[in-house]
C-alpha positions as YAML, in Angstrom:
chain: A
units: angstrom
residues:
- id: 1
  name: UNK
  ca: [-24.10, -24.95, -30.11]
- id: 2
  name: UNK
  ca: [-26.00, -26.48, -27.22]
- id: 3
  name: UNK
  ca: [-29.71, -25.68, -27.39]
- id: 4
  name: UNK
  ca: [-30.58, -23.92, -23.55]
- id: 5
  name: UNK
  ca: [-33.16, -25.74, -21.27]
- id: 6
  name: UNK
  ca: [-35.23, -25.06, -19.00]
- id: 7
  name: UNK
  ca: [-34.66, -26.87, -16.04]
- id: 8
  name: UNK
  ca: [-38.47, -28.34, -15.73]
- id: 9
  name: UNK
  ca: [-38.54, -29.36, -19.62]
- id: 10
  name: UNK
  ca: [-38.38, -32.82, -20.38]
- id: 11
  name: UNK
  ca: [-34.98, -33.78, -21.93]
- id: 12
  name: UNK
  ca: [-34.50, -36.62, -24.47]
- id: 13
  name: UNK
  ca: [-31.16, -38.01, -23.43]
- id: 14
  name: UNK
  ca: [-30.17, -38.99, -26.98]
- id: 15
  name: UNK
  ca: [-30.49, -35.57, -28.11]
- id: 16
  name: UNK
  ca: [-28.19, -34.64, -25.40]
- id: 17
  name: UNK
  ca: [-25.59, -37.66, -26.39]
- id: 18
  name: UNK
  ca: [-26.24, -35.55, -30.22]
- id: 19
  name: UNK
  ca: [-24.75, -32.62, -29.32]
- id: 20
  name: UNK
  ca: [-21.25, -34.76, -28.77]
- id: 21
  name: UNK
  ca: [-21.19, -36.91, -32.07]
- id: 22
  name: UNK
  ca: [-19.94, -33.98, -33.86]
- id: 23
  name: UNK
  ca: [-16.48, -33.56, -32.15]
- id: 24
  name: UNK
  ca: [-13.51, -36.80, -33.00]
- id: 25
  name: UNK
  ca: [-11.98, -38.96, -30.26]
- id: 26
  name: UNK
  ca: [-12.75, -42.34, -29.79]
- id: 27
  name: UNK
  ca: [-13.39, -41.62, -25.90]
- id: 28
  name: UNK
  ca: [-16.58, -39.63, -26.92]
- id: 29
  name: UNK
  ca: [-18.64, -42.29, -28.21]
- id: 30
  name: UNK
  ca: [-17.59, -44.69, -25.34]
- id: 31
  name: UNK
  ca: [-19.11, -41.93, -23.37]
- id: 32
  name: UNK
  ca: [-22.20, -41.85, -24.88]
- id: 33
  name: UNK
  ca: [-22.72, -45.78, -24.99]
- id: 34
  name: UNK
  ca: [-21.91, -45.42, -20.99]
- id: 35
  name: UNK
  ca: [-24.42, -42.71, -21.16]
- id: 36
  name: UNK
  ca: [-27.11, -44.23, -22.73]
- id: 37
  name: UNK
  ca: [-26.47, -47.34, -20.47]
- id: 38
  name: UNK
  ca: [-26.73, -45.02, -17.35]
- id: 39
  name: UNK
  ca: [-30.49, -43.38, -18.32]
- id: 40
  name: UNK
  ca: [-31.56, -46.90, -19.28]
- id: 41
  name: UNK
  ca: [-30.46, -48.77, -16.32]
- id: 42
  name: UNK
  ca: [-30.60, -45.83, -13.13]
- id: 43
  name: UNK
  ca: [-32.77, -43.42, -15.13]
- id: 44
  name: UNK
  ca: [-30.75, -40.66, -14.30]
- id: 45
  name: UNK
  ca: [-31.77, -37.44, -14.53]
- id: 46
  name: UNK
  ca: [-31.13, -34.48, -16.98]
- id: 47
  name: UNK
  ca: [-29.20, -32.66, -14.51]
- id: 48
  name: UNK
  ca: [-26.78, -35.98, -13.91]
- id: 49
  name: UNK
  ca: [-26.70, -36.80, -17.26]
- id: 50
  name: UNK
  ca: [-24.72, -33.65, -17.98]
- id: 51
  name: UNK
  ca: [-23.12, -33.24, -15.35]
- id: 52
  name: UNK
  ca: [-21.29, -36.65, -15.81]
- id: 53
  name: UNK
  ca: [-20.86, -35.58, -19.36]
- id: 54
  name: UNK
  ca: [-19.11, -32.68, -18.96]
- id: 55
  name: UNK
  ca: [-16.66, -33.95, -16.21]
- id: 56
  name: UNK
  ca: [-15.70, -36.63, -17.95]
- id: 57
  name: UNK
  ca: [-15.12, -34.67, -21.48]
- id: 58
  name: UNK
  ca: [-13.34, -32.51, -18.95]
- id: 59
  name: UNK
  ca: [-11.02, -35.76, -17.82]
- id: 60
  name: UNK
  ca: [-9.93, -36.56, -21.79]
- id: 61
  name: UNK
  ca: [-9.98, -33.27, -22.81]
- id: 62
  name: UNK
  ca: [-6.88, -32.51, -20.46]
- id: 63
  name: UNK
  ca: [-4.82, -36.14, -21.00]
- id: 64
  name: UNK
  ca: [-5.17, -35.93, -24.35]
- id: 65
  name: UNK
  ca: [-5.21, -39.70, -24.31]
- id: 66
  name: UNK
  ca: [-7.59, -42.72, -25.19]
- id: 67
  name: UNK
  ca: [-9.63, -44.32, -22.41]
- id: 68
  name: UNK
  ca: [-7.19, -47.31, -22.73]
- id: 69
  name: UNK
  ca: [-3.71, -45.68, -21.72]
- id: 70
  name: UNK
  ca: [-5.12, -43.77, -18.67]
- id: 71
  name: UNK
  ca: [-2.88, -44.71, -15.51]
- id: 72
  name: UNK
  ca: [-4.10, -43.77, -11.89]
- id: 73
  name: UNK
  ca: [-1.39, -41.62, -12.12]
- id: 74
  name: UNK
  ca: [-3.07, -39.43, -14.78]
- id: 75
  name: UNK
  ca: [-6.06, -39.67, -12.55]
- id: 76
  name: UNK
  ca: [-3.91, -38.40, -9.88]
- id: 77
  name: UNK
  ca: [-2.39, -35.17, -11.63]
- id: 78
  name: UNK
  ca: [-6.30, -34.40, -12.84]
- id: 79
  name: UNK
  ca: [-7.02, -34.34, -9.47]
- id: 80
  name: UNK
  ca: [-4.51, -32.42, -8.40]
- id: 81
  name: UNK
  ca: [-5.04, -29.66, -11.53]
- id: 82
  name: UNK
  ca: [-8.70, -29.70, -10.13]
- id: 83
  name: UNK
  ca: [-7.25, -28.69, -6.65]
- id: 84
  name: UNK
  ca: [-5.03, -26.26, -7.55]
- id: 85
  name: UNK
  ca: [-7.77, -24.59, -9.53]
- id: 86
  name: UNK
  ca: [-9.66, -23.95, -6.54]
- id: 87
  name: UNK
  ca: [-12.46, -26.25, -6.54]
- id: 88
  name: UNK
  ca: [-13.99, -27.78, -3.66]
- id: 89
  name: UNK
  ca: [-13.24, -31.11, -2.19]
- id: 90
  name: UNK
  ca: [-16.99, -32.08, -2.77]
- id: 91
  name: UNK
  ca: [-16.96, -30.89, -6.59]
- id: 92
  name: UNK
  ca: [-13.73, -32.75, -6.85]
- id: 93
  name: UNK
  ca: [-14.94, -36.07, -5.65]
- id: 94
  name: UNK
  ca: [-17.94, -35.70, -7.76]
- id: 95
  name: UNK
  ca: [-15.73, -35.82, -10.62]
- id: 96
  name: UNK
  ca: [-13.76, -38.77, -9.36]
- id: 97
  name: UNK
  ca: [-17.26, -40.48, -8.98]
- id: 98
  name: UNK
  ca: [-17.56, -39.81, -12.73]
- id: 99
  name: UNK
  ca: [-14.56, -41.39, -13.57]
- id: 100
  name: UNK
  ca: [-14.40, -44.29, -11.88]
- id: 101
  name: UNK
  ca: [-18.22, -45.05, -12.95]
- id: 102
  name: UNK
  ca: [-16.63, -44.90, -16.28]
- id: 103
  name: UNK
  ca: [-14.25, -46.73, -16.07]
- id: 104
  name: UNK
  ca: [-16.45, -49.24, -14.27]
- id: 105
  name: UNK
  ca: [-18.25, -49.62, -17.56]
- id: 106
  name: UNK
  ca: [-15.13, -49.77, -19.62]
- id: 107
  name: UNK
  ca: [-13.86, -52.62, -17.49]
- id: 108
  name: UNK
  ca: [-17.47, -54.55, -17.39]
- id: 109
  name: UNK
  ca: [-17.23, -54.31, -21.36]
- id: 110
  name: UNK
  ca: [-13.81, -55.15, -22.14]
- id: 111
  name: UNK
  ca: [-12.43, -52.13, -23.28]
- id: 112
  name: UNK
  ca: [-9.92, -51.92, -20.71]
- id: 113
  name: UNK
  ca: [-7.92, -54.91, -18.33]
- id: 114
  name: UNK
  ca: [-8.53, -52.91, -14.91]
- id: 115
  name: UNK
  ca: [-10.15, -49.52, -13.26]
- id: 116
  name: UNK
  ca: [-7.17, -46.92, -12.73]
- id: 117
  name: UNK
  ca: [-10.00, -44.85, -10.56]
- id: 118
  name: UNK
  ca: [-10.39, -47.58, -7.79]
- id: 119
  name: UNK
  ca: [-6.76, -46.52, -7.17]
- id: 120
  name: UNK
  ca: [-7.63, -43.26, -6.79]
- id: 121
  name: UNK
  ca: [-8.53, -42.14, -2.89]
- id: 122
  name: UNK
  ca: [-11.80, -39.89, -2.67]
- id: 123
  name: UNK
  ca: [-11.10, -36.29, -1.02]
- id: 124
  name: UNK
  ca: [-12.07, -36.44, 2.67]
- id: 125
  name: UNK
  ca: [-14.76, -34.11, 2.84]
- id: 126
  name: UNK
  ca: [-15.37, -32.16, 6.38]
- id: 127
  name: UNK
  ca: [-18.80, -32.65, 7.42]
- id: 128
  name: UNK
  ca: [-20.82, -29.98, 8.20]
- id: 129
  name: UNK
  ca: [-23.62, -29.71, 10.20]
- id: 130
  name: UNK
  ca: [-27.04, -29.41, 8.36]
- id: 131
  name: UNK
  ca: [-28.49, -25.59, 8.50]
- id: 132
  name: UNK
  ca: [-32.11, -25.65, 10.72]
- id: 133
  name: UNK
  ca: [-34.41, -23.14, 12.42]
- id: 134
  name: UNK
  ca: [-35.09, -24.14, 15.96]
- id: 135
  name: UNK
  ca: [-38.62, -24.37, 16.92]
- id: 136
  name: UNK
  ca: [-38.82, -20.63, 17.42]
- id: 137
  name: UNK
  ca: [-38.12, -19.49, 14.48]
- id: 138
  name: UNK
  ca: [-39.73, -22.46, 12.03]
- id: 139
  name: UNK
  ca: [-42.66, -21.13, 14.01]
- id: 140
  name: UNK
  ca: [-42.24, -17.82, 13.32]
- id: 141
  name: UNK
  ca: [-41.48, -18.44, 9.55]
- id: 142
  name: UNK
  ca: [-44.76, -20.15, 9.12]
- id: 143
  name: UNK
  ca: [-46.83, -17.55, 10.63]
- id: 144
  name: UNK
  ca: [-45.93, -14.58, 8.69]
- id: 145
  name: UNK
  ca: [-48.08, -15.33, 5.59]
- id: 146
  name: UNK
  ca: [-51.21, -13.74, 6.66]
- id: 147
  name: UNK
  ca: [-54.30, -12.46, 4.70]
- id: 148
  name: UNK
  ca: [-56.25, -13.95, 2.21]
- id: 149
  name: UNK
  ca: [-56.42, -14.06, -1.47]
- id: 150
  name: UNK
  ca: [-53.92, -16.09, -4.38]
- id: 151
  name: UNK
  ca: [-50.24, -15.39, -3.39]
- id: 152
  name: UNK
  ca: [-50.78, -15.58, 0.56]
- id: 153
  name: UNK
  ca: [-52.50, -18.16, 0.97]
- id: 154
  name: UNK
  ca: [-50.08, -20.21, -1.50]
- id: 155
  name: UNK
  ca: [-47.01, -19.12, -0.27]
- id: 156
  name: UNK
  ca: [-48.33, -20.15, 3.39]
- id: 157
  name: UNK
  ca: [-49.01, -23.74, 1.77]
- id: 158
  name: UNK
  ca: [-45.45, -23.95, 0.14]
- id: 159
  name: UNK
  ca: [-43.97, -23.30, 3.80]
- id: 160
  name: UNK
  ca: [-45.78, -25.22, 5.89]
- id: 161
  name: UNK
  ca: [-45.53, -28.25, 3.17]
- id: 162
  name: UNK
  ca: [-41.69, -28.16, 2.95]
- id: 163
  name: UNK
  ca: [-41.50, -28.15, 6.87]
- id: 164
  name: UNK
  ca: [-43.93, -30.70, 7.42]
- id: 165
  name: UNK
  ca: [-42.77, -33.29, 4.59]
- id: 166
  name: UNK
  ca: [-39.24, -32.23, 4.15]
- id: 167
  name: UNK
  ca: [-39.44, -32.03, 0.51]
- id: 168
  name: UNK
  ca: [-36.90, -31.44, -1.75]
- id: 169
  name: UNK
  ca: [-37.70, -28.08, -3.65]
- id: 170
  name: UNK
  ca: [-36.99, -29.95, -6.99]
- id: 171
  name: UNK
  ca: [-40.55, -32.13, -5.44]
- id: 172
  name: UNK
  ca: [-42.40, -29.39, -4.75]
- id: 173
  name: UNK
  ca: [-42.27, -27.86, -7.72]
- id: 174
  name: UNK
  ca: [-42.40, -31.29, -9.42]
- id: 175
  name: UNK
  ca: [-46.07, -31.83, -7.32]
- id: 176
  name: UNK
  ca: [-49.31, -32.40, -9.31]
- id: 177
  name: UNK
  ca: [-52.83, -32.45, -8.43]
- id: 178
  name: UNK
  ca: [-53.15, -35.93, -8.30]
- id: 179
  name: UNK
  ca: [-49.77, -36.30, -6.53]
- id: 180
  name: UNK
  ca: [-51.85, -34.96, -2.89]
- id: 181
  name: UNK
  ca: [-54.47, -37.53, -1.43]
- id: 182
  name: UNK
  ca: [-56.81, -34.73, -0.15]
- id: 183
  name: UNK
  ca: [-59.71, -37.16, 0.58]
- id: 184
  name: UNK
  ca: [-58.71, -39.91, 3.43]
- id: 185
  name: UNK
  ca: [-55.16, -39.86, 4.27]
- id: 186
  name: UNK
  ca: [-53.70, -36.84, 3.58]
- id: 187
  name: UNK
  ca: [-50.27, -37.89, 2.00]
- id: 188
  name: UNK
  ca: [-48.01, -36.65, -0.83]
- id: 189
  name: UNK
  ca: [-46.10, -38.39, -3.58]
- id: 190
  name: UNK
  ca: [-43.35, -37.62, -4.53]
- id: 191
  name: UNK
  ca: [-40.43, -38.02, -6.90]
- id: 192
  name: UNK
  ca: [-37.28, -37.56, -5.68]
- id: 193
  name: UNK
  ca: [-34.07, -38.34, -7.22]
- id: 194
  name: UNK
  ca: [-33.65, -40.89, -10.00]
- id: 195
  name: UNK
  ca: [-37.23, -40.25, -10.38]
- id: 196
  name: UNK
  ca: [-37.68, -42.78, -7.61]
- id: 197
  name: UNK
  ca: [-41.26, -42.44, -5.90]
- id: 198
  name: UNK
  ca: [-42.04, -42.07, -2.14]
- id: 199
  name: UNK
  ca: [-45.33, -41.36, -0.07]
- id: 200
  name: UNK
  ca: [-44.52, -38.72, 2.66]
- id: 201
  name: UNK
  ca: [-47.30, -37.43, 5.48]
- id: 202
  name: UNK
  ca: [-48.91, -34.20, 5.07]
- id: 203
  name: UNK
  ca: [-49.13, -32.83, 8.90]
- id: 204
  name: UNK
  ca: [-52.50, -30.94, 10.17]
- id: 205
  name: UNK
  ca: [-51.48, -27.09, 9.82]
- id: 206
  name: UNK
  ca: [-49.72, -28.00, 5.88]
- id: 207
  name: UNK
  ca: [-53.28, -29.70, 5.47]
- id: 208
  name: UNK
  ca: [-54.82, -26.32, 6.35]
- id: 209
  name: UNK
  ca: [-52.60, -24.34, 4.69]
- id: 210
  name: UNK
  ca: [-53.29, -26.38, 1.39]
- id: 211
  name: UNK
  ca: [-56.86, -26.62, 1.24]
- id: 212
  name: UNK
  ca: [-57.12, -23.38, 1.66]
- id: 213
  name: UNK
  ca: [-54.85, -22.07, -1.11]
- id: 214
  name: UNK
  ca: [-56.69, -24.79, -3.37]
- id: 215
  name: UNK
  ca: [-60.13, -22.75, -2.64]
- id: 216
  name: UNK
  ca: [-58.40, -19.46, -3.36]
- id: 217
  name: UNK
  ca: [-56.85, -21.56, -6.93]
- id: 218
  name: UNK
  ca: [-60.06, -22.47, -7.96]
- id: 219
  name: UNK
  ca: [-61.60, -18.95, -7.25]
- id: 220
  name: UNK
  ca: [-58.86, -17.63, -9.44]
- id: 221
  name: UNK
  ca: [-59.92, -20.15, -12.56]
- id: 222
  name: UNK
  ca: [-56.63, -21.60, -12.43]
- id: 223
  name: UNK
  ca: [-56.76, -25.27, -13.20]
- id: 224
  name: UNK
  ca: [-53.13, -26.12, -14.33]
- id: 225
  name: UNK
  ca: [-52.16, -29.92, -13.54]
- id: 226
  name: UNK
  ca: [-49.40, -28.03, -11.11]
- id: 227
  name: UNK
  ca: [-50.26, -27.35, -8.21]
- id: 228
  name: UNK
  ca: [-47.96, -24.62, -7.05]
- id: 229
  name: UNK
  ca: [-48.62, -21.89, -9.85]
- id: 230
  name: UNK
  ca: [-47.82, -18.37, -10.29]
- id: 231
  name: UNK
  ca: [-49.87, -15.43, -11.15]
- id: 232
  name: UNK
  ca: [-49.72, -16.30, -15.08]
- id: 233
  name: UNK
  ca: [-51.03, -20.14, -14.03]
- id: 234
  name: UNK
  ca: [-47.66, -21.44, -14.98]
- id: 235
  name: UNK
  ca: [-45.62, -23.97, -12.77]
- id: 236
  name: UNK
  ca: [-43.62, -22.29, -9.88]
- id: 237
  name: UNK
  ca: [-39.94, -22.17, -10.37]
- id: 238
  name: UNK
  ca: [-37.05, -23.87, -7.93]
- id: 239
  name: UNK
  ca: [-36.12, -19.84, -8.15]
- id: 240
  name: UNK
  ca: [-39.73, -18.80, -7.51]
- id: 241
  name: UNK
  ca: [-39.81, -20.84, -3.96]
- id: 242
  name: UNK
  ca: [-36.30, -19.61, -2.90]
- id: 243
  name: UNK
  ca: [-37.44, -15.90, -3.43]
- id: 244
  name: UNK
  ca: [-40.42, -17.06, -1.49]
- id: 245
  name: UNK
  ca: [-38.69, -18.33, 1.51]
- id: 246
  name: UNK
  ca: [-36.35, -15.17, 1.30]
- id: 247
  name: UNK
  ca: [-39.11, -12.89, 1.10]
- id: 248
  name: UNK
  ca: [-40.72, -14.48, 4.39]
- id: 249
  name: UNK
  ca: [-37.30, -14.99, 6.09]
- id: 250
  name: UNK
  ca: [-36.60, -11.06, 6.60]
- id: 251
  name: UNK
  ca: [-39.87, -10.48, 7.86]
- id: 252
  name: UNK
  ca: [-39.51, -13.81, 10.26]
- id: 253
  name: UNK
  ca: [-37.06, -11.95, 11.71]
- id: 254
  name: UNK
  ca: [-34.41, -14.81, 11.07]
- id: 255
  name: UNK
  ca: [-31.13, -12.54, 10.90]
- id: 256
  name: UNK
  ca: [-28.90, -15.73, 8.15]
- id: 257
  name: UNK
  ca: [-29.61, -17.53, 5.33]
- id: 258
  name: UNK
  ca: [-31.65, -19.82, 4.62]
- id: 259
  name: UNK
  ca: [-33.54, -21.98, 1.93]
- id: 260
  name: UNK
  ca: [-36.02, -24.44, 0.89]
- id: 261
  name: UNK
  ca: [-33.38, -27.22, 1.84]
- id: 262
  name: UNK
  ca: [-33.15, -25.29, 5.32]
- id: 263
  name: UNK
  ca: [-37.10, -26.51, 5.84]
- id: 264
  name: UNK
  ca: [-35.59, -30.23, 4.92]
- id: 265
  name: UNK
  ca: [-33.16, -30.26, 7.42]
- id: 266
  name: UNK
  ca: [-34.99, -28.47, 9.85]
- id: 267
  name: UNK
  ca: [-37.65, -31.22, 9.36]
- id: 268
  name: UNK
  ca: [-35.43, -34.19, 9.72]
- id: 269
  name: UNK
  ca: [-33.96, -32.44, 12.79]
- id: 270
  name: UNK
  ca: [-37.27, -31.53, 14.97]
- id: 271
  name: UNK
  ca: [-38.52, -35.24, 13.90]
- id: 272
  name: UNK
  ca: [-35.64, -36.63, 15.73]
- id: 273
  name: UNK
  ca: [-35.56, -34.33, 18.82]
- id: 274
  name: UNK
  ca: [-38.65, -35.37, 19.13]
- id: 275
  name: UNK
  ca: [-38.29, -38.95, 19.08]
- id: 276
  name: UNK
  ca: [-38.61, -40.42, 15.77]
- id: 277
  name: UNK
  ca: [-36.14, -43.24, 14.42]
- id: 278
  name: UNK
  ca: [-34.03, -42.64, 11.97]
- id: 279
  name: UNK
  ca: [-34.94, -45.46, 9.77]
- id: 280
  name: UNK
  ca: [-38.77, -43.37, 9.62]
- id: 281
  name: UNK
  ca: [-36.75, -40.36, 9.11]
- id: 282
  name: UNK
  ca: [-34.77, -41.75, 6.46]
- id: 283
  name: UNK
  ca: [-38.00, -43.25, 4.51]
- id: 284
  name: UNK
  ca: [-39.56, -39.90, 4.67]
- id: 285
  name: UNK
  ca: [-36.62, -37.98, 2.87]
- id: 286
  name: UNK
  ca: [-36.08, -40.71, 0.22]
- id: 287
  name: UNK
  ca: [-32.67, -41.27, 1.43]
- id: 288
  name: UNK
  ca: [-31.23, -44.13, -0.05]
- id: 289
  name: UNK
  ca: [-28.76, -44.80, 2.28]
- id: 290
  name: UNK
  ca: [-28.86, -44.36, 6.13]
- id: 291
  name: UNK
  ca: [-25.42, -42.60, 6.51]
- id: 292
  name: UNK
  ca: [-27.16, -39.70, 4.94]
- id: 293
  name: UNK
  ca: [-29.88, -39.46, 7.36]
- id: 294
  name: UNK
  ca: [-27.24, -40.20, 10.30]
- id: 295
  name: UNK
  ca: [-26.09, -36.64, 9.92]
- id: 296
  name: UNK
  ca: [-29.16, -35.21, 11.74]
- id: 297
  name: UNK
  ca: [-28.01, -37.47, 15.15]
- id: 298
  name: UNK
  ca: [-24.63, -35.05, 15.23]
- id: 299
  name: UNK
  ca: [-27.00, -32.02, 14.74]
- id: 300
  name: UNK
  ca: [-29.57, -33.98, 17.72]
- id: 301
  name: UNK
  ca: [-26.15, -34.17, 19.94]
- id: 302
  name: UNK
  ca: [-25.25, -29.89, 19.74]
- id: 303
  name: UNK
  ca: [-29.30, -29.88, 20.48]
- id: 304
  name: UNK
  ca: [-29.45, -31.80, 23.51]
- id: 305
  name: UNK
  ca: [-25.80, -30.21, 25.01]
- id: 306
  name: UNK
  ca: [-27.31, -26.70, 24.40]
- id: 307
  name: UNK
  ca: [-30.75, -27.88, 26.59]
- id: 308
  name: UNK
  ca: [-28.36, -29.67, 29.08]
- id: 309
  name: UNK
  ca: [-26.03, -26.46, 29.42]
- id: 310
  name: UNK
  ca: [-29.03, -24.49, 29.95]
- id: 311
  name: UNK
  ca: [-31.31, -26.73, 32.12]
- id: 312
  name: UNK
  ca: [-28.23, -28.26, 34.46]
- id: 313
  name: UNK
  ca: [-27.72, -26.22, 37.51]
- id: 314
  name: UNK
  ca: [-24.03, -27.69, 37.96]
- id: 315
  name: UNK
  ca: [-23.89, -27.97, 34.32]
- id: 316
  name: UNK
  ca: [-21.11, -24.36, 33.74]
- id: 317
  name: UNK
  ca: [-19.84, -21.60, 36.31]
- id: 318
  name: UNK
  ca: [-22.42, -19.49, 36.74]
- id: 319
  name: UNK
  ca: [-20.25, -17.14, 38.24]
...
């Protein structure tokens, strides 16, 4: 039976690799020892860590073969099970990832002669344009907490943070006192994926925001090493903040959905309309690679054709 987590507890990734040992198949403890290679050499998280686990017990689980007499073939029907299931093209190539990482190991130890996966072609994925607020409505959004006391005044600081650092919720629940310079320069660290560090800028009106939910924490005896608490002086949820930005999103008047991730890209997006480089951009979301950050230029491009259709006077029939 697999013991239930919360997602904020720290995980021991060799109790996780436990829960495996008791079923046979060879395949399962090459799993683990690629596993246990994985946390100590990327220091994956929890979240990865099972995720590759299950897709790959997933993989065997369906050939009903060792590691060793997998074909790309066999990767190829998996795939094509996968599809005909219904699951997304992104899921899908997640689990390919999975694989061939795998079998990347497997190959790098000796246990097999090739990787089957590298003959496997990744799902072409659609991209889609990243969800943002124009200036308007982020505006809007970080006006409506009003009033003073606990709750207010934090969930004004939890807005105006994720627009003006673009955050990852997972960081801004993840935030500790210590992890905000309040003193000189006003900055925040914080871990992003892999655990990997970064140091993003705290902007005037989040500096506001924050120093005056800090009085209101104090004034409420709550001294947790968090910083983002609830009523109870426990660490906010990733659940708590989207029922936050919900909350404040009906009364913004913003008639779609959004979430915490909306404030992201609607960060990365008004820092390059408004001139910022996307090397900047891409140090200040942890990004590791610049591809990811190149989205926002496509999202820049439908911004700048909207102001040129509306500014242009020979830019459509007006009549």
């Amino acid at each position: 039976m697999v013991k239930k987590v919360s997602p904020h507890q720290n995980i021991n990734h060799s109790d996780l690799t436990q829960e495996s040992t008791g079923q046979s198949g060879a395949y399962k403890k090459l799993i683990d020892r690629f596993l246990s290679q994985m946390t100590a050499e990327q220091n994956i998280s929890n979240h990865t860590f099972r995720a590759y686990r299950e897709d790959l017990h997933g993989f065997f689980e369906f050939l009903k073969k060792e590691p060793e007499k997998v074909d790309n073939l066999d990767i190829r029907d998996y795939m094509t099970l996968l599809y005909m299931k219904g699951l997304t093209k992104t899921t899908i190539g997640r689990k390919l990832a999975a694989i061939r990482s795998f079998y990347r190991y497997l190959h790098l130890e000796g246990h097999v002669k090739a990787n089957p996966a590298r003959l496997v072609a990744t799902p072409k994925i659609p991209k889609k344009l990243p969800n943002f607020l124009d200036i308007d409505e982020a505006t809007a959004l970080m006006e409506v907490p009003k009033g003073l006391g606990f709750v207010y005044t934090r969930d004004k600081a939890i807005l105006e943070l994720l627009y003006s650092s673009g955050l990852r919720v997972s960081e801004l629940v993840g935030l500790n006192i210590g992890d905000i310079d309040t003193r000189t320069s006003w900055v925040v660290r914080a871990k992003g994926k892999g655990k990997k560090e970064r140091i993003v800028p705290v902007g005037q009106k989040a500096k506001e925001a924050i120093e005056e939910y800090l009085i209101e924490r104090a004034l409420k005896n709550k001294y947790a090493e968090a910083i983002f608490l609830n009523k109870e002086g426990e660490r906010l949820t990733d659940r708590s903040i989207r029922r936050i930005v919900d909350r404040y999103q009906m009364q913004a008047g913003i008639n779609r959905h959004i979430s915490p991730h909306t404030l992201r890209h609607t960060f990365a997006t008004h820092m390059l309309q408004s001139g910022a480089d996307l090397r900047s951009i891409q140090e200040m979301l942890g990004h590791s690679s610049l591809s990811t950050t190149q989205k926002y230029t496509h999202t820049d491009l439908t911004y700048l054709m909207n102001v040129y259709d509306k500014s242009h006077p020979r830019a459509t029939d007006k009549n």
